[in-house]
N, CA, C and O atoms as a GROMACS GRO file, in nm:
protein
  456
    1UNK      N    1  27.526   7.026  16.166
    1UNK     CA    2  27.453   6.962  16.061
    1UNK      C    3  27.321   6.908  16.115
    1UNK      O    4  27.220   6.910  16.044
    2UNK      N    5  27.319   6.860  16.240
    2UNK     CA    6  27.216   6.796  16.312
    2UNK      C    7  27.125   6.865  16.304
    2UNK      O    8  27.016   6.838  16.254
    3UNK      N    9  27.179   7.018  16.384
    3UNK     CA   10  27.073   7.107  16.401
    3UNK      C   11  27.024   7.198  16.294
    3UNK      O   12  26.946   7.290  16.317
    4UNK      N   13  27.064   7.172  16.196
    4UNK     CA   14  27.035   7.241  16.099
    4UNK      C   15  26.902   7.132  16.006
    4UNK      O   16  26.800   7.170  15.949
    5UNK      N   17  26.943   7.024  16.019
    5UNK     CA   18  26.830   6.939  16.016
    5UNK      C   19  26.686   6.947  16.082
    5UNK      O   20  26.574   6.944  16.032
    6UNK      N   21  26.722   6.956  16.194
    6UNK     CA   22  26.568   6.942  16.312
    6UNK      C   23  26.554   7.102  16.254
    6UNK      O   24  26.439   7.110  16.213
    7UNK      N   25  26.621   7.229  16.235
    7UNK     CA   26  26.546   7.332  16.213
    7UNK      C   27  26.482   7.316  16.105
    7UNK      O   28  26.393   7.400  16.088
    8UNK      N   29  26.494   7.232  16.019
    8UNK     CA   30  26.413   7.225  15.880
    8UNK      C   31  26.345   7.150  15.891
    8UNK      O   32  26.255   7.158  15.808
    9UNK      N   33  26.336   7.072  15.957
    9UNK     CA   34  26.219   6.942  16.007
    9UNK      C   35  26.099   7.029  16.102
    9UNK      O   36  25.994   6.978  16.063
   10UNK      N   37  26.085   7.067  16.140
   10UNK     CA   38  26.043   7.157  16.207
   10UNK      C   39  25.978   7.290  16.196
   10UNK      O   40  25.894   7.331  16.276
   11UNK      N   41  26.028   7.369  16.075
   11UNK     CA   42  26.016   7.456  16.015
   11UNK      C   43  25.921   7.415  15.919
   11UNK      O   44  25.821   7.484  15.903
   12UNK      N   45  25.945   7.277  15.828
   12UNK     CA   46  25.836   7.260  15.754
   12UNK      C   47  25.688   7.210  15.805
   12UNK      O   48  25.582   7.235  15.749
   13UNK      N   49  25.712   7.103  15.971
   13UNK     CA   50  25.608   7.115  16.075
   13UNK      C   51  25.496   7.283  16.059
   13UNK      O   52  25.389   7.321  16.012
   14UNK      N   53  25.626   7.338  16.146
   14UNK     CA   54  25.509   7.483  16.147
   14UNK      C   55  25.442   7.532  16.020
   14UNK      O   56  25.331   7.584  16.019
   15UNK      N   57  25.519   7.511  15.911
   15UNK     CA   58  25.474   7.560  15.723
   15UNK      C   59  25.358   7.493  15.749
   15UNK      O   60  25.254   7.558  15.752
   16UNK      N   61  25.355   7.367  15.771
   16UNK     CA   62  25.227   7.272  15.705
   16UNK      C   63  25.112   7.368  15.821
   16UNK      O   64  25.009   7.423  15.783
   17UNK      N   65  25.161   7.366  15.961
   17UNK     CA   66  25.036   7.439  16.043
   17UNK      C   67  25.014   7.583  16.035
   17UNK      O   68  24.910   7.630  16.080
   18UNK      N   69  25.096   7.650  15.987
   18UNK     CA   70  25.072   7.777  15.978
   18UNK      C   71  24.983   7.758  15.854
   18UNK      O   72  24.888   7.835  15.856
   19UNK      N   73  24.990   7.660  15.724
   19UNK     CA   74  24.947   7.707  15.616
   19UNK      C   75  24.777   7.611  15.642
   19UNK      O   76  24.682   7.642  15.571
   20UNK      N   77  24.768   7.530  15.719
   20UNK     CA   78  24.623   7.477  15.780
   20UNK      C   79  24.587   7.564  15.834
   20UNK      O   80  24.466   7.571  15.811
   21UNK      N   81  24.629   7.669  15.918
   21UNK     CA   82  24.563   7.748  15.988
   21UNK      C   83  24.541   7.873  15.908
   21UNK      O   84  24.482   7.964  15.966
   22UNK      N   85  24.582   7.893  15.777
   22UNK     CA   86  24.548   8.048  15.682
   22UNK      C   87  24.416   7.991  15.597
   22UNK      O   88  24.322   8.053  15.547
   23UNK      N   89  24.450   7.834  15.601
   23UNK     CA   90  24.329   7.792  15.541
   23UNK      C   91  24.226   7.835  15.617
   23UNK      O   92  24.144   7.922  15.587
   24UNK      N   93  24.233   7.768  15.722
   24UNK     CA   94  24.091   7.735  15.802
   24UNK      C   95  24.057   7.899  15.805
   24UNK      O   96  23.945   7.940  15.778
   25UNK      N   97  24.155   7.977  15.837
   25UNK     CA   98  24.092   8.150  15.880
   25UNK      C   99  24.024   8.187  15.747
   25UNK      O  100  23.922   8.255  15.756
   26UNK      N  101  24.069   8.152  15.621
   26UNK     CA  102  24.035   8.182  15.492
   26UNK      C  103  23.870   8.128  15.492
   26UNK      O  104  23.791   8.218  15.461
   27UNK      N  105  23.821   8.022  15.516
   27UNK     CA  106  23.720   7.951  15.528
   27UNK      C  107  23.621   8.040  15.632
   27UNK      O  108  23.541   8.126  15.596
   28UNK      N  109  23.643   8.006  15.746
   28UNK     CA  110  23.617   8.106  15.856
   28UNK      C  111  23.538   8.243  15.858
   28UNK      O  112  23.440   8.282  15.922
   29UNK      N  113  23.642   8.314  15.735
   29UNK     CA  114  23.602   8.452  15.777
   29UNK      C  115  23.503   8.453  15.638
   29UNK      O  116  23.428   8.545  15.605
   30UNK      N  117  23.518   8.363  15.589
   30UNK     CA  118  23.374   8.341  15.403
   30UNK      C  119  23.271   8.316  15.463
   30UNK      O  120  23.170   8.377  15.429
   31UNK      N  121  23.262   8.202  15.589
   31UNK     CA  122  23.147   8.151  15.650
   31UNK      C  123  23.087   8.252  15.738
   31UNK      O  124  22.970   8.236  15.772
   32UNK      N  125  23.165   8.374  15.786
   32UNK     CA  126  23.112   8.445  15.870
   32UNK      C  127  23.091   8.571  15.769
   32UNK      O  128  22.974   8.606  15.776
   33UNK      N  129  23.149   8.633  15.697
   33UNK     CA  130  23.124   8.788  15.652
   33UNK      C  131  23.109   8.779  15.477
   33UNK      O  132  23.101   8.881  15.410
   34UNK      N  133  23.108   8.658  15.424
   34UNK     CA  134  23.066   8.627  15.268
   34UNK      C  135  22.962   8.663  15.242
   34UNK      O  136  22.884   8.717  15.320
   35UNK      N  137  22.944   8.635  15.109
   35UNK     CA  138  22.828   8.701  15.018
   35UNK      C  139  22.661   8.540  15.060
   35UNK      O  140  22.542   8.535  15.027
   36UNK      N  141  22.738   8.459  15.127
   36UNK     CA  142  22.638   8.375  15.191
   36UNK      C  143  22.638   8.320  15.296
   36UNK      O  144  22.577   8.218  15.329
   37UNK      N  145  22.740   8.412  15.383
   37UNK     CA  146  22.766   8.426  15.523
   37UNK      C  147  22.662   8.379  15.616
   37UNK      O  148  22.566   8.318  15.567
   38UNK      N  149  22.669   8.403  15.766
   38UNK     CA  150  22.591   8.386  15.898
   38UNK      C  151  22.533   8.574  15.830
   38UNK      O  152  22.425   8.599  15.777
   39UNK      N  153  22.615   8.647  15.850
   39UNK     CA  154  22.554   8.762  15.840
   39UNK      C  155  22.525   8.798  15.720
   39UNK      O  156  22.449   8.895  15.718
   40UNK      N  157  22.558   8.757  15.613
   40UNK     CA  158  22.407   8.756  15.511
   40UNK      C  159  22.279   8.720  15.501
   40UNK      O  160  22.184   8.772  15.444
   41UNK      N  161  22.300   8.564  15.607
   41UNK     CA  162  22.171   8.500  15.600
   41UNK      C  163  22.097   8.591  15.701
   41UNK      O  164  21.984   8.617  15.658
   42UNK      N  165  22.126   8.658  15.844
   42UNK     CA  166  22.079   8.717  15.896
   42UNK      C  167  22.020   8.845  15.841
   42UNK      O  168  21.922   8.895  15.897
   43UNK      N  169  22.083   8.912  15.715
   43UNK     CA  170  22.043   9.032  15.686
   43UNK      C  171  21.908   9.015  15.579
   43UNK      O  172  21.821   9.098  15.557
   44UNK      N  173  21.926   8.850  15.507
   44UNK     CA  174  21.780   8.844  15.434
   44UNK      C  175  21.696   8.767  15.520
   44UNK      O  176  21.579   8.736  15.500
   45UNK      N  177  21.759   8.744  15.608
   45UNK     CA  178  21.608   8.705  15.726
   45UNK      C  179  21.509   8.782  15.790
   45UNK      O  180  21.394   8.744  15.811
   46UNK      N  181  21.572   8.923  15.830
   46UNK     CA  182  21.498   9.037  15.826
   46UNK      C  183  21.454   9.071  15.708
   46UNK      O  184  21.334   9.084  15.688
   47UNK      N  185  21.554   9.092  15.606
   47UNK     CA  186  21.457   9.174  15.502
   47UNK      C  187  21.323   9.106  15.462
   47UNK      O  188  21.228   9.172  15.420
   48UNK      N  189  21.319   8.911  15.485
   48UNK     CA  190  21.201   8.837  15.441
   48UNK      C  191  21.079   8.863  15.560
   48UNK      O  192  20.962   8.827  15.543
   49UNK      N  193  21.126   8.929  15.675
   49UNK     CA  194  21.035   8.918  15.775
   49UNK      C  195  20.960   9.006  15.721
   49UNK      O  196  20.845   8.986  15.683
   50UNK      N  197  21.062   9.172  15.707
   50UNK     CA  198  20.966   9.285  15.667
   50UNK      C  199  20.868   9.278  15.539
   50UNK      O  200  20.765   9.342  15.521
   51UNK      N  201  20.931   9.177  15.450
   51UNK     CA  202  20.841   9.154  15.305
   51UNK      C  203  20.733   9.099  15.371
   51UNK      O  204  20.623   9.148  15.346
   52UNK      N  205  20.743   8.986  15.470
   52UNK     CA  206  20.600   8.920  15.516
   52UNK      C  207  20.527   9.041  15.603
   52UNK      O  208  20.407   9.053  15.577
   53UNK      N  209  20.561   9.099  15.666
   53UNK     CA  210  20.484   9.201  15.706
   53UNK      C  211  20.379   9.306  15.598
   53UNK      O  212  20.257   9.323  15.598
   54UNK      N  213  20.467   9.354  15.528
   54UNK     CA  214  20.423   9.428  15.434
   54UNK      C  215  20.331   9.366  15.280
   54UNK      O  216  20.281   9.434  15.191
   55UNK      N  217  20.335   9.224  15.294
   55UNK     CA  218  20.240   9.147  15.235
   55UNK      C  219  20.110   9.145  15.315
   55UNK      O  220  20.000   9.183  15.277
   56UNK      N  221  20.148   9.091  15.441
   56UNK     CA  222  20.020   9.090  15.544
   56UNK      C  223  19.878   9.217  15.528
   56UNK      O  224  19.755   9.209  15.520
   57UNK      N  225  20.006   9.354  15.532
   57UNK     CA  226  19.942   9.492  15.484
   57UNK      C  227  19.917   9.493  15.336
   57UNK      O  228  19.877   9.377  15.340
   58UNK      N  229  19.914   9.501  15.303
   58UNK     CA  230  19.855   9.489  15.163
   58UNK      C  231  19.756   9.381  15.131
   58UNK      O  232  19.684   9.410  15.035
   59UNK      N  233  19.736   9.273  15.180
   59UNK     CA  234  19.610   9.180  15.178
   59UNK      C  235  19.556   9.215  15.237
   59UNK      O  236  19.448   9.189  15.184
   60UNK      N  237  19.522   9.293  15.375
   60UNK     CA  238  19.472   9.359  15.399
   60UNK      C  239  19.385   9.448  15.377
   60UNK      O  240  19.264   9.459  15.396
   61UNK      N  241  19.511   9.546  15.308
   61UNK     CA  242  19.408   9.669  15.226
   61UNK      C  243  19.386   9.571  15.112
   61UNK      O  244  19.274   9.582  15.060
   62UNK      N  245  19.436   9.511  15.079
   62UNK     CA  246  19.357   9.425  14.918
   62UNK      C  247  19.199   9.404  14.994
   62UNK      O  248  19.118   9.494  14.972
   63UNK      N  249  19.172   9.331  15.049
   63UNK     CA  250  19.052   9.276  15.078
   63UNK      C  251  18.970   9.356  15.121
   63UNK      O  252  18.855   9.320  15.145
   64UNK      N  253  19.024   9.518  15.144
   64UNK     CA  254  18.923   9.601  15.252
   64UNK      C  255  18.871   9.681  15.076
   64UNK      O  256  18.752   9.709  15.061
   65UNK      N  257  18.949   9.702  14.984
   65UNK     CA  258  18.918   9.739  14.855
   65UNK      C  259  18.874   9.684  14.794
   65UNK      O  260  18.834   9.745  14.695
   66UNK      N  261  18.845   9.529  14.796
   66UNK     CA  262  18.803   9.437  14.714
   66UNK      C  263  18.613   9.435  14.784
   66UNK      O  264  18.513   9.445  14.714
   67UNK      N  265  18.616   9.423  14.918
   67UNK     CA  266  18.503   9.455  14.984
   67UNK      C  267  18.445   9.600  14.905
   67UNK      O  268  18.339   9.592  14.843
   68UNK      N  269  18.516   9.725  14.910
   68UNK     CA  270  18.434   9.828  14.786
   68UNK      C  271  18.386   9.854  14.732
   68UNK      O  272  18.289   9.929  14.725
   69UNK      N  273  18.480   9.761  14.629
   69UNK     CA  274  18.496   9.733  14.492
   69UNK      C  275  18.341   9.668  14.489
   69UNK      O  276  18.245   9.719  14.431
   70UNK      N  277  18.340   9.547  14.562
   70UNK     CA  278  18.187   9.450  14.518
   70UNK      C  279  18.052   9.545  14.592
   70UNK      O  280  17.938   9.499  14.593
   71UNK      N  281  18.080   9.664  14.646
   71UNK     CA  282  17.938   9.708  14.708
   71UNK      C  283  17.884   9.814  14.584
   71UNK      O  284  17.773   9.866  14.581
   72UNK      N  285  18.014   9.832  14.466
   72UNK     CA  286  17.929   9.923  14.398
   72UNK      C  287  17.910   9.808  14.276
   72UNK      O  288  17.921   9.850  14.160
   73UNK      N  289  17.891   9.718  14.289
   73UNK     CA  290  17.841   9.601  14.183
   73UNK      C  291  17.646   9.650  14.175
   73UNK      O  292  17.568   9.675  14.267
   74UNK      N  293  17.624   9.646  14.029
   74UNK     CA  294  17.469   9.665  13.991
   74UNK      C  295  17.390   9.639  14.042
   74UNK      O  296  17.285   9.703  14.042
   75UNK      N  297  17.416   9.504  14.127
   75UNK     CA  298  17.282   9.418  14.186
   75UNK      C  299  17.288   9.453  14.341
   75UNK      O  300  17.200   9.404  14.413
   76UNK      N  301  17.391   9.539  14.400
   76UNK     CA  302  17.381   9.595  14.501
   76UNK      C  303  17.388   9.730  14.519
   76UNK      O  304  17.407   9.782  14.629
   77UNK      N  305  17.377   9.778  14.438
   77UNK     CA  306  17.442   9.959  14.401
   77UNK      C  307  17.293  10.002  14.428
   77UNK      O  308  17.206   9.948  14.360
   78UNK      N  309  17.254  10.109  14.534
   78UNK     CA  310  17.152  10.200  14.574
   78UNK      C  311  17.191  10.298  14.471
   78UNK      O  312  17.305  10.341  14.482
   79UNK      N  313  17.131  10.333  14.391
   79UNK     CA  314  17.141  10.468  14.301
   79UNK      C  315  17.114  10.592  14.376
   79UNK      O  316  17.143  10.703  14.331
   80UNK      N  317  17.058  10.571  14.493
   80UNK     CA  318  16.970  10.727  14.544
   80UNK      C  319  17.083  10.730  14.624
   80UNK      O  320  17.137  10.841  14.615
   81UNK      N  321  17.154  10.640  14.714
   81UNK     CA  322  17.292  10.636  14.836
   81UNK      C  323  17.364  10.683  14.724
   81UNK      O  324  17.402  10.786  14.779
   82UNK      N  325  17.415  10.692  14.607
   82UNK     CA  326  17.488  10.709  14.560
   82UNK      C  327  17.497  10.817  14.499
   82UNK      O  328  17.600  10.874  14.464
   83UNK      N  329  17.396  10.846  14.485
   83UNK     CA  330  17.363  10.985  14.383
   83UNK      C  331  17.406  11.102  14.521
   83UNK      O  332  17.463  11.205  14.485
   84UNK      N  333  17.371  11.078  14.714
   84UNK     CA  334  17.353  11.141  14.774
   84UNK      C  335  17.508  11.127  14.854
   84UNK      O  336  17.573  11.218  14.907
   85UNK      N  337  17.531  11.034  14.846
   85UNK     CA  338  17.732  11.038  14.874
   85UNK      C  339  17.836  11.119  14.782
   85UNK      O  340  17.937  11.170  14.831
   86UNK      N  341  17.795  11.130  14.602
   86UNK     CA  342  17.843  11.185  14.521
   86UNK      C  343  17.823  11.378  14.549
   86UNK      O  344  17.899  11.471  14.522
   87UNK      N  345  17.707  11.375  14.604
   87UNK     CA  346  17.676  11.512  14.617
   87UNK      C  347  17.718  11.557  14.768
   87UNK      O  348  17.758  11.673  14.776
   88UNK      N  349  17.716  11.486  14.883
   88UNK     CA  350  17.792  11.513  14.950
   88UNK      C  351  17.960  11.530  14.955
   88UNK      O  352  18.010  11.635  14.997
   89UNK      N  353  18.044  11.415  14.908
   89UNK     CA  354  18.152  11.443  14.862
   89UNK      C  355  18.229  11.564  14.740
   89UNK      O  356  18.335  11.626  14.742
   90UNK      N  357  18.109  11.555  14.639
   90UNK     CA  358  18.160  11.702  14.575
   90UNK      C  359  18.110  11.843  14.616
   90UNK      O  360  18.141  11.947  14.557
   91UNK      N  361  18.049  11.837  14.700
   91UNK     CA  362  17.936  11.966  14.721
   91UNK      C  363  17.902  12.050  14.653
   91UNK      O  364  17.935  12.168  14.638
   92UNK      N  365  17.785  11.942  14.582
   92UNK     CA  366  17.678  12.040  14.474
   92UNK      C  367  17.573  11.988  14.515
   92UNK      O  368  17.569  11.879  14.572
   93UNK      N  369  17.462  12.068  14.487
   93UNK     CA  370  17.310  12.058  14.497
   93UNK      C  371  17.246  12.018  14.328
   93UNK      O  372  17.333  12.008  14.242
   94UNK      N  373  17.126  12.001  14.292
   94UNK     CA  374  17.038  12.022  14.216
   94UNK      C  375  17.008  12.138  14.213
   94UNK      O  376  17.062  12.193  14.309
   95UNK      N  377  16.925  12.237  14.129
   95UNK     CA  378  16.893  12.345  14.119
   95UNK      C  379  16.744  12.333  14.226
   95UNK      O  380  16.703  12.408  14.314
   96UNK      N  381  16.696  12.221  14.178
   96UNK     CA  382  16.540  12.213  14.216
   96UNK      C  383  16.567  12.137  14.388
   96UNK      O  384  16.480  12.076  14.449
   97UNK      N  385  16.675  12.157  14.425
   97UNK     CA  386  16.680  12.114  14.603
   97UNK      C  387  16.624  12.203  14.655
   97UNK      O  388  16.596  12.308  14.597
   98UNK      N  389  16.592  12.170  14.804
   98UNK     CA  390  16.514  12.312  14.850
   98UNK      C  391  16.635  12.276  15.018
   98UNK      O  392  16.632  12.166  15.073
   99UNK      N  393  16.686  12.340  15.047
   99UNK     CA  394  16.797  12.385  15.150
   99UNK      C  395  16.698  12.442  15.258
   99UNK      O  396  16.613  12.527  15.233
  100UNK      N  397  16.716  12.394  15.362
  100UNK     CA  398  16.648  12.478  15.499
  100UNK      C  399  16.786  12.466  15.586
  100UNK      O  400  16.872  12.379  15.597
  101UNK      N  401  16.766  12.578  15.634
  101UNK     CA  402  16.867  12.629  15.759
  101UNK      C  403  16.828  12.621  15.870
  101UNK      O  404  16.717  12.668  15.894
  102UNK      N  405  16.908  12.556  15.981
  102UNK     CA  406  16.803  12.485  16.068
  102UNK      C  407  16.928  12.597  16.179
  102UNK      O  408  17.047  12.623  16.163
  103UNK      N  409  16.818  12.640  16.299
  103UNK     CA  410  16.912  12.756  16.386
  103UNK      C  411  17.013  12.656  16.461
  103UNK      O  412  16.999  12.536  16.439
  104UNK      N  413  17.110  12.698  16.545
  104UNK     CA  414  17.168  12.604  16.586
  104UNK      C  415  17.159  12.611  16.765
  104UNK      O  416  17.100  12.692  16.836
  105UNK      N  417  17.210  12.539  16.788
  105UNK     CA  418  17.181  12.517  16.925
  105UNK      C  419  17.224  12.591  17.044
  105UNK      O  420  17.164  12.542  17.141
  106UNK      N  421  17.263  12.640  17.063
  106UNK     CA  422  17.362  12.767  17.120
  106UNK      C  423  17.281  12.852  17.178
  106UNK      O  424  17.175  12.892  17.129
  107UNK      N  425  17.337  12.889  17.305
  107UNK     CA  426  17.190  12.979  17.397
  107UNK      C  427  17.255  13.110  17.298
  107UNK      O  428  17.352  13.123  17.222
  108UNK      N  429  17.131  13.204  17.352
  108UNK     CA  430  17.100  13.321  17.255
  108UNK      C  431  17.248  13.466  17.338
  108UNK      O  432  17.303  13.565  17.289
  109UNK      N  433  17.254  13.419  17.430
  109UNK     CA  434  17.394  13.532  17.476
  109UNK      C  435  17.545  13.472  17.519
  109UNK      O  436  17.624  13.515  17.602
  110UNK      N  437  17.558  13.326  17.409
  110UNK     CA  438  17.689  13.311  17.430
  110UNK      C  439  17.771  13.378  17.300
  110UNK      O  440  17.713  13.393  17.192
  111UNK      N  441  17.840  13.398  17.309
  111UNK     CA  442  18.004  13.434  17.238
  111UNK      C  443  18.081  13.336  17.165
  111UNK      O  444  18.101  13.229  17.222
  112UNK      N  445  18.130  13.355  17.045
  112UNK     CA  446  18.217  13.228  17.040
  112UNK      C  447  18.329  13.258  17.048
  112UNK      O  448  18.356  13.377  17.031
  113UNK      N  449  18.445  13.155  17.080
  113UNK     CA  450  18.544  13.179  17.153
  113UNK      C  451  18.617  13.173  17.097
  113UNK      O  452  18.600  13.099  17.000
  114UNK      N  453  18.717  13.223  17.106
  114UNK     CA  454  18.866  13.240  17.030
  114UNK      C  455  18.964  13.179  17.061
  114UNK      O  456  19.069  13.196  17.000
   0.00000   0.00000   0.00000
């Protein structure tokens, strides 16, 4: 009878620690692999690094386009630079251009090479 006592005295000992310790692992493994885990917070800590990176790039090019943007403003816009960048970039002439062909530099018995 005795011992049938201390096994139940005892038994409910280990219940109470076995069932503190499913807690705490229950807790544990939320704080480590949850939806707001150590390794969640680690995985939007990178992803916020790469957003700040890729902000950095883009203000960047924002400002290198925004610089552009204000050189073809009216009160700075060369019409003749512009008229002569447009015709370089599309390659057309005027009818009334006059084209000279200028020889090129190259002694008179080289070969060109393949």
């Amino acid at each position: 009878m005795q011992v049938s006592r201390e096994f139940s005295r005892r038994l409910k000992s280990l219940a109470a620690q076995l069932l503190g310790a499913c807690v705490a692992g229950y807790f544990i493994y939320h704080a480590v692999q949850g939806d707001r885990g150590i390794l969640a917070w680690l995985r939007v800590t990178q992803q916020l690094e790469a957003a700040q990176v890729e902000l950095t790039k883009s203000g960047t090019d924002r400002a290198a386009l925004e610089q552009r943007v204000a050189l073809l403003n009216n009160s700075s816009l060369d019409l003749d630079m512009l008229e002569e960048r447009a015709r370089v970039m599309l390659n057309f002439s005027d009818p009334d251009d006059v084209v000279i062909f200028l020889p090129s530099n190259k002694p008179a018995g080289s070969t060109p090479q393949r």
